[in-house]
N, C-alpha and C positions, 0 to 999 in steps of 0.2 A: 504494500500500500504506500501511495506518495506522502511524503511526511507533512503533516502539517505544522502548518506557520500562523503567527498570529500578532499582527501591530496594532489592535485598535486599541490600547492601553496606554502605546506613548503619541499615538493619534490625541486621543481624546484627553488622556491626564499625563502626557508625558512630563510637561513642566509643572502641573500643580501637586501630583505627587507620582515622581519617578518609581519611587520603591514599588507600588502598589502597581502601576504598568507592568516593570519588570516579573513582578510574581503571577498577575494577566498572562500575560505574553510565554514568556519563556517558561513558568513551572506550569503553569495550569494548562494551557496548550502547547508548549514547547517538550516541555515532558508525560505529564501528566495524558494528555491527548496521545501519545504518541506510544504510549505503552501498548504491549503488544498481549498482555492476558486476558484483555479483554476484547473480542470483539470491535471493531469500529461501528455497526450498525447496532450493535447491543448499548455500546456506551450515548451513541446518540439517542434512544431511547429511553435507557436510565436517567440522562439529560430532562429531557420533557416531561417524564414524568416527575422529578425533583421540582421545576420550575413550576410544575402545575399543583402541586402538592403544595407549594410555598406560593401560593396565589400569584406568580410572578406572571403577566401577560403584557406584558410592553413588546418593546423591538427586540428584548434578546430572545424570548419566546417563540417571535416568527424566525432571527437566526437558525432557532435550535432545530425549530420546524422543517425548516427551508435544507438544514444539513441533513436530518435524517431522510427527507426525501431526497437526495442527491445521493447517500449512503444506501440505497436500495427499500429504503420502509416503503409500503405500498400502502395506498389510499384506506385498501380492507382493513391493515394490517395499524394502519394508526387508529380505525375507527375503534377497533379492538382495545385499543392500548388505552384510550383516550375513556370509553365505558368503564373499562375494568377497574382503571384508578379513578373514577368518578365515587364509585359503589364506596372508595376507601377515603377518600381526600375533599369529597363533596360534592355536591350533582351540580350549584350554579360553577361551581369552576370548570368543572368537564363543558357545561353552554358557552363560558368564556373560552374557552381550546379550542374548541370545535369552530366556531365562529371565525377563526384564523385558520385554523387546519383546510379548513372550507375552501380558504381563499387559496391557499399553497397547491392543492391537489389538483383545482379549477382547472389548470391550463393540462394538465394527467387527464384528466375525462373525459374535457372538451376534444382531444387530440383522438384518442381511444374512441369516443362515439361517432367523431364523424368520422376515420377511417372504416370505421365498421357499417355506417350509413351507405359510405361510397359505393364499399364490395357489395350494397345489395340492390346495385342498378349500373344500370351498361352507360351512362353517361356522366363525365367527368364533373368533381362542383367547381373547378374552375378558381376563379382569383377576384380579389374582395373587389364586391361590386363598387367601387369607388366615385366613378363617374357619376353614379345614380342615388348614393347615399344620403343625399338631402331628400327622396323619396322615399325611403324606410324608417320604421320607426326601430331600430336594433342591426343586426348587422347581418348582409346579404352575401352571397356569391353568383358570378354571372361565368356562361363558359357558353360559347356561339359553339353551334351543331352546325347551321347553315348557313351560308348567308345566301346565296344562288336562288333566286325564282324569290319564295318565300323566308324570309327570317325566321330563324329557329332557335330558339334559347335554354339552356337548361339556368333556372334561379334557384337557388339551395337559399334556406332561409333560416337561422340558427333559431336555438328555444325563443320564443317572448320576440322573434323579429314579425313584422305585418309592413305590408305596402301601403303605402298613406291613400285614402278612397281621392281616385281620379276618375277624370274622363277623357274617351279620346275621342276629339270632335273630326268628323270627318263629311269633305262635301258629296264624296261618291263612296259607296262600297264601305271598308274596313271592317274592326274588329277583331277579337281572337278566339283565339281556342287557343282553352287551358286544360292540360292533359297530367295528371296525376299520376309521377313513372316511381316514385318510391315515396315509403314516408307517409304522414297523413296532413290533411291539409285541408282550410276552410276556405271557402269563397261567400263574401257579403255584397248584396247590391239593394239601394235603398228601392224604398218603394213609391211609387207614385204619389208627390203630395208631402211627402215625408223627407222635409228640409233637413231634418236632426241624422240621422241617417241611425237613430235609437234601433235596437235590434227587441221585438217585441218577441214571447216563447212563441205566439202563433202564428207570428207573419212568416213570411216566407222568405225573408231579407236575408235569411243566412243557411249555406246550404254545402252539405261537406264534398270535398275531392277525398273520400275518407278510404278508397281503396285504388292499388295500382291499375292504371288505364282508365279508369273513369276521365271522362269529358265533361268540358263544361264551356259553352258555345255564350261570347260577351259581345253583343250587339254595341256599335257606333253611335255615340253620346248617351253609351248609360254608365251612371254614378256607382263605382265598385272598386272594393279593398278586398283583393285578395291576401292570405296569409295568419297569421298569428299559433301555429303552431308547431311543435317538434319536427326538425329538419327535415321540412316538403321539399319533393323536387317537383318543377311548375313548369314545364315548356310550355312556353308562349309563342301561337305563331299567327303570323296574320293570314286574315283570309284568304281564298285562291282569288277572290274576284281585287280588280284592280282598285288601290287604295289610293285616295288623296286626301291626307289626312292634314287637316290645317292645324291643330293646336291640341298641345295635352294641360288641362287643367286641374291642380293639385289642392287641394283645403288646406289649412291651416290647424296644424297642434298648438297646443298649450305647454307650453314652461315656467316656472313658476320657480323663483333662486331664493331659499329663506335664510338668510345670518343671523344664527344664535351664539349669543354673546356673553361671556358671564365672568365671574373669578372665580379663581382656585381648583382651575379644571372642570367647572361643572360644564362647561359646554358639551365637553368631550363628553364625561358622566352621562348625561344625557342622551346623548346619541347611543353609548354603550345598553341603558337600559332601556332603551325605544328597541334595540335590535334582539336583546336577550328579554324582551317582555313577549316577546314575539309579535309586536304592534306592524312593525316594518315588513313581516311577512303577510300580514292579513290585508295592508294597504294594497302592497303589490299583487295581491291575490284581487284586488277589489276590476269587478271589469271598468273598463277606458284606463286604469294606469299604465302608462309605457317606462316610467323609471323613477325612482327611489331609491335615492343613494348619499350617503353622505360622503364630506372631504374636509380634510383637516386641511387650514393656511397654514402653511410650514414659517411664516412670520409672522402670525399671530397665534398661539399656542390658546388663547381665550375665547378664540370663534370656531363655532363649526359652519358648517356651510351644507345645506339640502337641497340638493337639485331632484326637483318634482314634476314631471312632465306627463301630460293627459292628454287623452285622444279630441277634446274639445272641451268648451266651455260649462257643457251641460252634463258633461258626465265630473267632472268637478265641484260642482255644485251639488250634485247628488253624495260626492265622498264630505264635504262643509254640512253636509247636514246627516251622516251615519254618526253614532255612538261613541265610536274610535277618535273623535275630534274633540270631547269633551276629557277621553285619557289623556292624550298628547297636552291639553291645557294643563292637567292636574302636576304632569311632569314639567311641563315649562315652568309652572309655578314652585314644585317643589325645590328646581334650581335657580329660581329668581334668575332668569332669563331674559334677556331684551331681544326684540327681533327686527329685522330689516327686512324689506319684501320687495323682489323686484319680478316685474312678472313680461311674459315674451311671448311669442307669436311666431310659430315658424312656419314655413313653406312645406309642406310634407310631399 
């Protein structure tokens, strides 16, 4: 095994206390790490679970995190680790682990699902749809089949991504055919009358691509979002009849940036117990949310920052007046909280 090495002791306190670097650095990972009776992926383990056991969840946590997944721990293999010393060291410590572990493995799963997406369809997903991404509400892939006579597209479309509701206006002909080649997939198109483009249980507004090969035939100037779930593949092709399509028309989403601001860390606080109440999973579970997420300003250690983004105005309004908005006050209030509000309108 390569030896490890470790400076972040005369990094961070080399001049304010040498000694304590030095013991950092060269005993604790200069030797200590480098002993050979134990294991390296056992000692990265033993690691994690000390720091979790000792309530520690900062940035060394995600180091430790971040090492034992690079030391071969497997996503199963930490969820295991992370339960087991729950039962012994306490269950909200194990919500605070896992809420990080979560984030460490993410890019482990995401890679592993869509390879395994890909092998179950003969067309490639292609490369992040970028040109087109002020149209999606989450993140897309685009990979041209054809371009010759007709255009052919395969769109792969990650968990929680949907195509913001357009229309393609055209003075002759057009339209598409949306053809369902793996994956499951929803198509919505408003109904007549129905400004709001609200999806009621009995209208017919919304209607699945929910097995391979199913068609679904999208007439010129009608109002339709396709998308919103678990990696759809969607070929889109235009009609065989000749197209002269004058204009594509997109709606506008709703973003909404909240700054909560406090002392003594309570901003962070906050955010940590909105996430581990489980409030932030029942918001993004609510339908029209497209993203709830918080961020820490790395030069202001007292604000956190909420970026809140919804399919329109009216499904908004419906979340300002659910139950879950009278929690979030009670939390705001518990950390005497001040808030800034800045709200936005985008292009979908």
């Amino acid at each position: 095994m390569k030896k490890i090495t470790q400076d972040a002791g005369r990094k961070s306190l080399g001049e304010f206390a040498s000694d304590f670097a030095h013991f950092n650095d060269d005993i604790l990972f200069g030797e200590n790490w480098n002993n050979q009776d134990i294991g390296h992926k056992t000692r990265c383990i033993i690691t994690v679970v000390a720091l979790m056991a000792s309530g520690i969840t900062d940035s060394s946590l995600r180091y430790h995190l971040e090492n034992a997944k690079k030391a071969g721990v497997t996503k199963k293999e930490i969820a295991a680790v992370i339960t087991h010393v729950g039962f012994y060291a306490g269950w909200p410590k194990a919500w605070a682990v896992f809420n990080m572990a979560k984030d460490v493995w993410a890019e482990e799963s995401a890679e592993t699902e869509m390879a395994a997406h890909e092998n179950a369809m003969v067309f490639p997903i292609g490369a992040p749809n970028d040109g087109f991404k002020q149209y999606f509400s989450g993140k897309s892939y685009l990979a041209p089949v054809s371009k010759e006579q007709v255009g052919i597209f395969n769109v792969t479309f990650e968990p929680g991504c949907r195509n913001n509701w357009h229309i393609h206006h055209a003075t002759k002909g057009g339209g598409q055919i949306l053809i369902c080649v793996a994956g499951r997939g929803w198509y919505r198109k408003r109904r007549r009358g129905d400004e709001t483009g609200r999806l009621h249980q009995h209208s017919r507004g919304r209607q699945t691509l929910a097995r391979r090969g199913k068609k679904q035939l999208v007439l010129p100037s009608c109002d339709r979002s396709p998308g919103r779930n678990f990696l759809q593949r969607v070929v889109g092709t235009r009609s065989k009849r000749r197209i002269r399509q004058t204009s594509v028309r997109h709606d506008m989403a709703l973003t909404v940036n909240i700054y909560y601001t406090g002392t003594g860390g309570n901003a962070r606080k906050f955010a940590e117990e909105m996430k581990e109440s489980g409030l932030v999973d029942r918001i993004r579970a609510e339908e029209g949310n497209l993203r709830y997420e918080y961020f820490f300003p790395m030069d202001d250690p007292e604000t956190v920052l909420l970026i809140d983004e919804w399919e329109s105005e009216e499904v908004l309004g419906l979340h300002h007046k659910s139950p879950m908005m009278a929690e979030i006050s009670v939390l705001r209030e518990k950390y005497h909280l001040k808030m800034r509000v800045q709200k936005f309108t985008v292009t979908k």
